[in-house]
ROVEX-446817 format. One line per field, with one value per residue (C-alpha): x, z, y; residue in three letters. Coordinates in steps of 0.05 Angstrom, whole numbers, plus 5000, padded with zeros to 4 digits. Last residue first. Example, Ala and Ser with C-alpha at 12.3 -4.5 7.8 and 13.67 -1.06 7.14 Angstrom:
BEGIN
x: 5273 5246 .
z: 5143 5156 .
y: 4979 4910 .
fivex: SER ALA .
END
This chain:
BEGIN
x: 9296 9242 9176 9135 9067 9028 8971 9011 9076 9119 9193 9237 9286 9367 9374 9420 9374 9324 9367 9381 9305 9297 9349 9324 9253 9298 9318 9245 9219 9277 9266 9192 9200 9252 9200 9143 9193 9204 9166 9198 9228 9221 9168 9206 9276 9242 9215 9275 9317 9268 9264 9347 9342 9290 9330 9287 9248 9185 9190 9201 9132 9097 9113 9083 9019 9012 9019 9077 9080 9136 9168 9215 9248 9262 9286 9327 9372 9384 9410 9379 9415 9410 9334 9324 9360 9308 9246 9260 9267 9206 9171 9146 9074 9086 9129 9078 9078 9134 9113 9121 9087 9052 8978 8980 9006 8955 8901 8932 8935 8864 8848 8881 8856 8845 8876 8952 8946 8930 8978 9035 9014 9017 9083 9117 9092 9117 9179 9209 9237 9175 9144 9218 9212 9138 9147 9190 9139 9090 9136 9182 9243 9264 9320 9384 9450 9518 9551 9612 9602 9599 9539 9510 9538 9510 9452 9452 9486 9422 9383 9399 9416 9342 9317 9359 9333 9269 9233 9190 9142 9133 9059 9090 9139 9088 9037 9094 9116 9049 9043 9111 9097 9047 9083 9147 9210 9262 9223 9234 9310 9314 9259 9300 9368 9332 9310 9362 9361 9329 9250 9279 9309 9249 9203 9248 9238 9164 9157 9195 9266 9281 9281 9344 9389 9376 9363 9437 9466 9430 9439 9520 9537 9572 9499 9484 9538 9487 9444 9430 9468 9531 9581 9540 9552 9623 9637 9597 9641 9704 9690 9675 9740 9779 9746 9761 9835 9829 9801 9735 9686 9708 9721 9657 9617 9656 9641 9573 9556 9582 9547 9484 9472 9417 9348 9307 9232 9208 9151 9184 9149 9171 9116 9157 9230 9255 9207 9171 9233 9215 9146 9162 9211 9176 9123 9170 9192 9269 9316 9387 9372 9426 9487 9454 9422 9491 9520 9471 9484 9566 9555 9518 9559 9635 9588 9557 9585 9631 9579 9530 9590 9603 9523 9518 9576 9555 9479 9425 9379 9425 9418 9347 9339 9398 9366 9291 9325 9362 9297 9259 9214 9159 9104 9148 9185 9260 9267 9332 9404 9449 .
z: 8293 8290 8262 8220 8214 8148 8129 8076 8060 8104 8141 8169 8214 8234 8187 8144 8085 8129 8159 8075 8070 8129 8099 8033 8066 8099 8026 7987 8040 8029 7956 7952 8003 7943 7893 7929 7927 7989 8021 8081 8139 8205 8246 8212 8231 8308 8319 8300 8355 8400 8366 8381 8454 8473 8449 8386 8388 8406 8354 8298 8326 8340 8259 8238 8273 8256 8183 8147 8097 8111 8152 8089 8094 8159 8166 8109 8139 8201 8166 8174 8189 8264 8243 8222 8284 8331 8279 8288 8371 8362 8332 8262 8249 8231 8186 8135 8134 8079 8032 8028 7969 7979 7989 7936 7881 7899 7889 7833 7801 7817 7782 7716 7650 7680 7748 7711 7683 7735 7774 7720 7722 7799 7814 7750 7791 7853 7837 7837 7875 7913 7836 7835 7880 7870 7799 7828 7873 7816 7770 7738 7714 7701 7657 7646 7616 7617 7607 7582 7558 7487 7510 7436 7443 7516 7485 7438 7489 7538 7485 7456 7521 7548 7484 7493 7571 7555 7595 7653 7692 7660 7681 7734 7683 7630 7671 7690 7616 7598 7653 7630 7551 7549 7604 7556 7591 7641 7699 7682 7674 7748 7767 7736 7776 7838 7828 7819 7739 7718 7714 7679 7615 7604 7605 7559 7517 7518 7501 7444 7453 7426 7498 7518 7490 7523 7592 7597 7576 7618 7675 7664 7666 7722 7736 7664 7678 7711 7648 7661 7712 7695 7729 7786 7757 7748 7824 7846 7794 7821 7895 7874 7851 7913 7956 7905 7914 7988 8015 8034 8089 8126 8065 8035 8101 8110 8042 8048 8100 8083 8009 8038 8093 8132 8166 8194 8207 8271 8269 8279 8288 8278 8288 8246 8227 8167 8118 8164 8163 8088 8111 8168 8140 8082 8128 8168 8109 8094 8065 8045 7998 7936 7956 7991 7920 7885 7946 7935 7859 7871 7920 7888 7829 7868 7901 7977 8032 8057 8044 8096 8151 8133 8134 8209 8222 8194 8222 8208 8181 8126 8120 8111 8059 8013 8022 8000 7942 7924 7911 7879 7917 7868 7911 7978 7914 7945 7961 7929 7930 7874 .
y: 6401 6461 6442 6488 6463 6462 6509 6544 6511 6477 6503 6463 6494 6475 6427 6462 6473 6491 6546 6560 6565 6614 6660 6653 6676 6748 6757 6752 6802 6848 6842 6858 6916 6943 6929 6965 7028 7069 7124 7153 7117 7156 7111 7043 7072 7083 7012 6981 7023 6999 6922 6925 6949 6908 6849 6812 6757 6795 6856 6804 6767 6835 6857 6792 6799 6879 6858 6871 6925 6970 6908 6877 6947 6947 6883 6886 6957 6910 6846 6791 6722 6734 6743 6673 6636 6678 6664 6591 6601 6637 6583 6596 6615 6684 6665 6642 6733 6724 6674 6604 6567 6505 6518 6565 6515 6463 6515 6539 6463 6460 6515 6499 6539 6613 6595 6583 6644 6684 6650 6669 6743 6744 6719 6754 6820 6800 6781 6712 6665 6632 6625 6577 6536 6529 6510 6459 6426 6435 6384 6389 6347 6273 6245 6274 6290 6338 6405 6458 6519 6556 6599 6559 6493 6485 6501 6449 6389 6404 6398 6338 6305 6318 6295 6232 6219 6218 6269 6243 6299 6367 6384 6446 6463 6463 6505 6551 6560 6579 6631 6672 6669 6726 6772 6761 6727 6768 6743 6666 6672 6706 6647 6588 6618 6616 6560 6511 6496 6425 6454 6516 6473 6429 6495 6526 6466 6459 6547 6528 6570 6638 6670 6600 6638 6711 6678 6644 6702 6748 6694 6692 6618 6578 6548 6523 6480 6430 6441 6360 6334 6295 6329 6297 6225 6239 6253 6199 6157 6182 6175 6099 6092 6128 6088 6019 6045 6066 6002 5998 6009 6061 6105 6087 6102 6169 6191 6170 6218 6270 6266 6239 6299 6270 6306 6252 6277 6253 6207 6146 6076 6006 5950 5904 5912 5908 5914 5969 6008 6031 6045 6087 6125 6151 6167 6208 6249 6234 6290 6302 6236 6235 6218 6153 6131 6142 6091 6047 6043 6045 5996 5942 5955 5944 5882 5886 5853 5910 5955 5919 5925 6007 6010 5993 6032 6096 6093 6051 6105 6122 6040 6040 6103 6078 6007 6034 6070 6013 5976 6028 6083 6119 6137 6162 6207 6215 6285 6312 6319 6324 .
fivex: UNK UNK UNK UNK UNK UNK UNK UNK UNK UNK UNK UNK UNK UNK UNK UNK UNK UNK UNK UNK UNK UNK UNK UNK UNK UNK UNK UNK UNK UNK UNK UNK UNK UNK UNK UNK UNK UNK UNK UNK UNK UNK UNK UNK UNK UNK UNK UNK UNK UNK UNK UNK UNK UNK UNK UNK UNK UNK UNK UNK UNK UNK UNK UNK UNK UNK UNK UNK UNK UNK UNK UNK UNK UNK UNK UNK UNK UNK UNK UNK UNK UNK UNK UNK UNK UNK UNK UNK UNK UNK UNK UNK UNK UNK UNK UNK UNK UNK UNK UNK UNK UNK UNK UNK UNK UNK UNK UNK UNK UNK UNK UNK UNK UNK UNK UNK UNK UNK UNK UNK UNK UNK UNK UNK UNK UNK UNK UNK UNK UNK UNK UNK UNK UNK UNK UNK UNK UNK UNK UNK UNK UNK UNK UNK UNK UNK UNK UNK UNK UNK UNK UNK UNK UNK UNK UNK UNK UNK UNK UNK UNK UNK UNK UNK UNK UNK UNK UNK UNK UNK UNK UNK UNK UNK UNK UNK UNK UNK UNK UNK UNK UNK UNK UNK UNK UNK UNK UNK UNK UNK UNK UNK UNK UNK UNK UNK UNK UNK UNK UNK UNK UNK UNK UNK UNK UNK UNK UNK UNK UNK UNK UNK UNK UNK UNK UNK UNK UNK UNK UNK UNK UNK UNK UNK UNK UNK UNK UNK UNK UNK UNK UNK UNK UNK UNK UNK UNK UNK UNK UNK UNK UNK UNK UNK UNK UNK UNK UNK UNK UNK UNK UNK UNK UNK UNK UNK UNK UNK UNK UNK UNK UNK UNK UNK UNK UNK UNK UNK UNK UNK UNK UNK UNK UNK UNK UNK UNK UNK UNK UNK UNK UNK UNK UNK UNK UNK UNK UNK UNK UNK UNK UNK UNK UNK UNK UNK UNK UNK UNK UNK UNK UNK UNK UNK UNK UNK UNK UNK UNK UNK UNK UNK UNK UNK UNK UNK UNK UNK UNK UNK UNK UNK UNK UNK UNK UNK UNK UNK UNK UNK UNK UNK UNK UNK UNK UNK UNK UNK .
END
């Protein structure tokens, strides 16, 4: 699993999983080497887990090691990669080989991780009779594209409530999250695993940012009738389609070579004049002229199908951010390119 270590939150082996991906291979294949078959299986775990380290973050882990350190880059890591070559430097290829094993169990292990081999409908049409609470539990642990295809197909009345308790979901105990997790998997007759924590507005975003437009706007209403701050927050970090506007061109560039052709036009039916001059300028004069003509002859087209192309050209951006290659913020945040 990888994740975004909470800055808040850090715990011991968290703060050594952040200093030696820092350190570099070699560094960390000598500290290994020192460290117990438990010490290393929990660092290791913690390393697996971090694809991402804020600057901050950074900062005030290094700070324990080394005083007056500064670094206000972002570090972008791959923990699985990377601590597969560590471990297989470090150790010999039987306790390699174990600790592979247990990384590899503890991942099986993630709650409603099976839920992801499962047919949505399916998936969606079990988990409709659920408590509100529960189905909230079970969307906060699914990737989010998957929780927002599930989340669309609910009632309009239930679709803001189970936002709210997504976004207000915070610790689960880990035996209620095993209870259900083992139920449903009884019921689509699967295979799955554990857990502990889940939710949050971060993954509420995720997800809002996945849906339609429609769902989008009858869970915010919601959500600002009884929780206006939370909207607020919730605004200020989604990423919608004009926020890439402010991307760098060379960003935009790497974007668009993801797009294809019949997308573009589509997603720029409604785009403002700003965002249709920033597509237009990273593109080959030949390319934005022949783009320029399809959007002067296109006819009418279905809000929903705009919608779509929109939402595919932002997965694009995400999965460059995913790589590394752009990182995108939220409303009013800079995009940096890395």
């Amino acid at each position: 699993m990888n994740m975004k270590v909470d800055p808040q939150n850090l715990s011991g082996v968290q703060k050594a999983a952040i200093f030696l991906l820092k350190m570099g291979e070699e560094y960390a294949s000598d500290i290994l080497q020192k460290m117990t078959d438990e010490e290393i299986k929990k660092t290791a775990t913690a390393m697996a887990e971090i694809d991402e380290i804020p600057p901050e973050m950074l900062n005030a882990v290094m700070s324990e090691f080394i005083e007056n350190y500064e670094d206000t880059d972002r570090l972008i890591v791959q923990g699985e990669s990377f601590i597969k070559n560590v471990i297989d430097k470090s150790l010999s290829k039987q306790k390699a080989e174990t600790i592979h094993t247990e990384l590899n169990r503890r991942r099986r292990d993630k709650p409603f991780a099976w839920c992801q081999n499962v047919d949505v409908n399916t998936l969606a049409t079990q988990i409709s009779g659920e408590h509100p609470q529960t189905i909230a539990m079970i969307l906060a642990y699914l990737p989010p594209d998957i929780a927002s295809e599930i989340l669309i197909t609910l009632s309009d009345d239930l679709k803001g409530d189970i936002a709210v308790r997504i976004a207000q979901l915070g610790q689960v105990p880990e035996e209620i999250v095993g209870a259900v997790d083992r139920a449903l998997r009884e019921k689509v007759g699967k295979i799955g695993g554990s857990g502990s924590e889940a939710g949050g507005v971060e993954t509420l975003v995720g997800i809002l940012n996945s849906v339609d437009r429609s769902t989008e706007e009858i869970i915010m209403e919601s959500i600002e009738d009884e929780h206006s701050t939370m909207a607020t927050e919730i605004r200020e970090m989604m990423f919608v389609f004009e926020d890439l506007t402010s991307i760098d061109d060379r960003g935009m560039r790497e974007i668009l070579k993801r797009v294809e052709s019949n997308q573009l036009v589509l997603a720029m039916k409604t785009a403002s004049e700003e965002m249709k001059e920033k597509i237009f300028g990273n593109l080959s004069s030949r390319a934005a002229e022949m783009l320029r003509e399809d959007l002067e002859v296109m006819g009418p087209v279905r809000l929903t199908e705009v919608e779509e192309a929109q939402q595919a050209i932002i997965r694009a951006a995400k999965e460059l951010e995913a790589e590394g290659t752009i990182v995108l913020g939220g409303k009013g945040k800079e995009d940096i390119l890395v």
